[in-house]
Each structure stands twice: as C-alpha cells, then as structure tokens.
C-alpha positions as CSV (number, residue, x, y, z in Angstrom):
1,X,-3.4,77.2,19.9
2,X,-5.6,75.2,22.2
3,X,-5.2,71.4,22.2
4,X,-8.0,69.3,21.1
5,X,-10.3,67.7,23.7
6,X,-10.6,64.3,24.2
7,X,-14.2,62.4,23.5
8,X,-14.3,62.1,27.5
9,X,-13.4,65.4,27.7
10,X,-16.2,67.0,25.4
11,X,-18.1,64.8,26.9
12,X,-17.7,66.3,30.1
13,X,-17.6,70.1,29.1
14,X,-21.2,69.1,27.5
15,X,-22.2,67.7,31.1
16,X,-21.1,70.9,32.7
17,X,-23.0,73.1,30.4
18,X,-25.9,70.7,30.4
19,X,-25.6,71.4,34.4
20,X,-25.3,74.9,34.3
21,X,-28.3,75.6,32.2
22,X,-30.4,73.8,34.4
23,X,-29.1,75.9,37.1
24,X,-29.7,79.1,35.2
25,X,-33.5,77.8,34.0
26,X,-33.8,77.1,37.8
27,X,-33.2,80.2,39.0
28,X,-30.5,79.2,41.4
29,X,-28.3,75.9,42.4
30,X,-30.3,72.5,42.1
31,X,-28.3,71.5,44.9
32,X,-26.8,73.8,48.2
33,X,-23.9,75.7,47.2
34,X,-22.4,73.6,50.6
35,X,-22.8,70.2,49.3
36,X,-19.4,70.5,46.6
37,X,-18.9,67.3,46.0
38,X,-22.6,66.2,45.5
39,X,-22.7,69.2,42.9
40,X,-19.5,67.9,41.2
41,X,-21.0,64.6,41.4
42,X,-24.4,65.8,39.5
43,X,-22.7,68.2,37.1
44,X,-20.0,65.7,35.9
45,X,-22.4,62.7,35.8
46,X,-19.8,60.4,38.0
47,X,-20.9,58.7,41.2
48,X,-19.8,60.4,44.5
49,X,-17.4,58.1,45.3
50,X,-15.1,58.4,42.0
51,X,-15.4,62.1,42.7
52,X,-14.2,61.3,46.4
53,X,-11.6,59.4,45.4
54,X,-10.5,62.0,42.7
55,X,-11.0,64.7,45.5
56,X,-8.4,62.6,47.6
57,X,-5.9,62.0,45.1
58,X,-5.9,66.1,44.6
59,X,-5.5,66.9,48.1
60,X,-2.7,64.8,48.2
61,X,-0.7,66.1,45.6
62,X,-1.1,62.6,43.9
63,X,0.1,63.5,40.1
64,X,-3.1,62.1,37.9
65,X,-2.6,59.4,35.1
66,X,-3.7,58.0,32.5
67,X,-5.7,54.3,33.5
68,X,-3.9,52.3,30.4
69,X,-4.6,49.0,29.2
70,X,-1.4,46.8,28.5
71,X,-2.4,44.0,25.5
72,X,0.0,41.5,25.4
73,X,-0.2,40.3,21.7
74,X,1.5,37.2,21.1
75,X,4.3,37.4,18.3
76,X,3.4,35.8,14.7
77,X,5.3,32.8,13.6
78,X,7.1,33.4,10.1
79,X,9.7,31.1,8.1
80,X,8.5,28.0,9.5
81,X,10.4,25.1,7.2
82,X,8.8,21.8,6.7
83,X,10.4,20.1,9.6
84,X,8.6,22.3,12.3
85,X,5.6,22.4,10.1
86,X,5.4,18.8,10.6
87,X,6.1,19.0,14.3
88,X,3.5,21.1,14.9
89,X,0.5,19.3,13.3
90,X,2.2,16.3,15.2
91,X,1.7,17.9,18.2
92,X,-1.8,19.6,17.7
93,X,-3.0,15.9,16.9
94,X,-1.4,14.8,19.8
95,X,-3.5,17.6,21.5
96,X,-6.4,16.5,19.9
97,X,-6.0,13.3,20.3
98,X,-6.0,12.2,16.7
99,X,-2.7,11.5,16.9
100,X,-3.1,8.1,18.6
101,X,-5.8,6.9,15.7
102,X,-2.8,8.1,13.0
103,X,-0.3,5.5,15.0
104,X,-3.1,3.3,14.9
105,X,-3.5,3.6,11.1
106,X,0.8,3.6,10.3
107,X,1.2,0.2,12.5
108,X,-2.0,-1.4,11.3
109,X,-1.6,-0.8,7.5
C-alpha cells in the first residue's frame, strides 16, 4: 500500500496537475519543451533558483534531507524546597532591583 503524502506533497501533485491542464487547455507547452528547468520552475510553483539548487544537489548524487528545526526547550524545575524557593525570589529582586528597597526596609525598621 502506498504511503500517505505529505501536505507539501499534495500540495505539489495539485500544482502539477494544475500545470498540466493548462498545458492540455493550451493546446501545447506554455513554455518550450527546451527551457526544463523554467517549466519545473512554473509547474512546481518554486522560484528557479530553488529548483537550480535542487537540480545540483541531484546531479551530484547529494542524498536529499529533511530541513529540520532543532527547539531547544529548556527543562522544568520540580521539587524546589523552601530554601531555593527563597533564593530565587532573592535573586529575581535583586534582578529587579527591588531587592535593594527590601534591605532598605529590614535595616530601617
């Protein structure tokens, strides 16, 4: 059985059939059979110069990948006890500077 297509892929095979009917309600190519990569270009909707640089992998034997995108999530925090609660809104006020007008307050009072 077939594997199921992509979005980008139907996408695709519905720009190719798009093309082809245009072709056939033409009467002929909309562009010369000689200019390949400008028909690529047109069928696929993709500007000349992904399809160049596609072409070039191909030639080469380059194996084709995936582009993927790597998120680096940062890790949640669990089991914090009381001491590093503390520590931490310490340090945010520091950050904020509100912890300067808490010393204040304490040495003041």
């Amino acid at each position: 059985m077939p594997e199921a297509l992509s979005k980008q892929s139907q996408q695709i095979v519905a720009s190719l059939k798009d093309y082809f009917e245009g072709e056939h309600g033409n009467g002929g190519p909309l562009l010369p059979l000689t200019a390949v990569r400008d028909r690529v270009a047109d069928a696929l909707k993709l500007s000349i110069t992904t399809v160049n640089r596609i072409a070039t992998k191909s030639n080469r034997g380059e194996i084709f990948s995936n582009p993927s995108k790597q998120w680096k999530r940062a890790k949640p925090v669990v089991n914090i006890d009381d001491f590093d609660q503390t520590a931490i809104l310490i340090y945010d006020m520091y950050k904020t500077s509100k912890y300067f007008v808490l010393i204040y307050c304490i040495y003041n009072i």
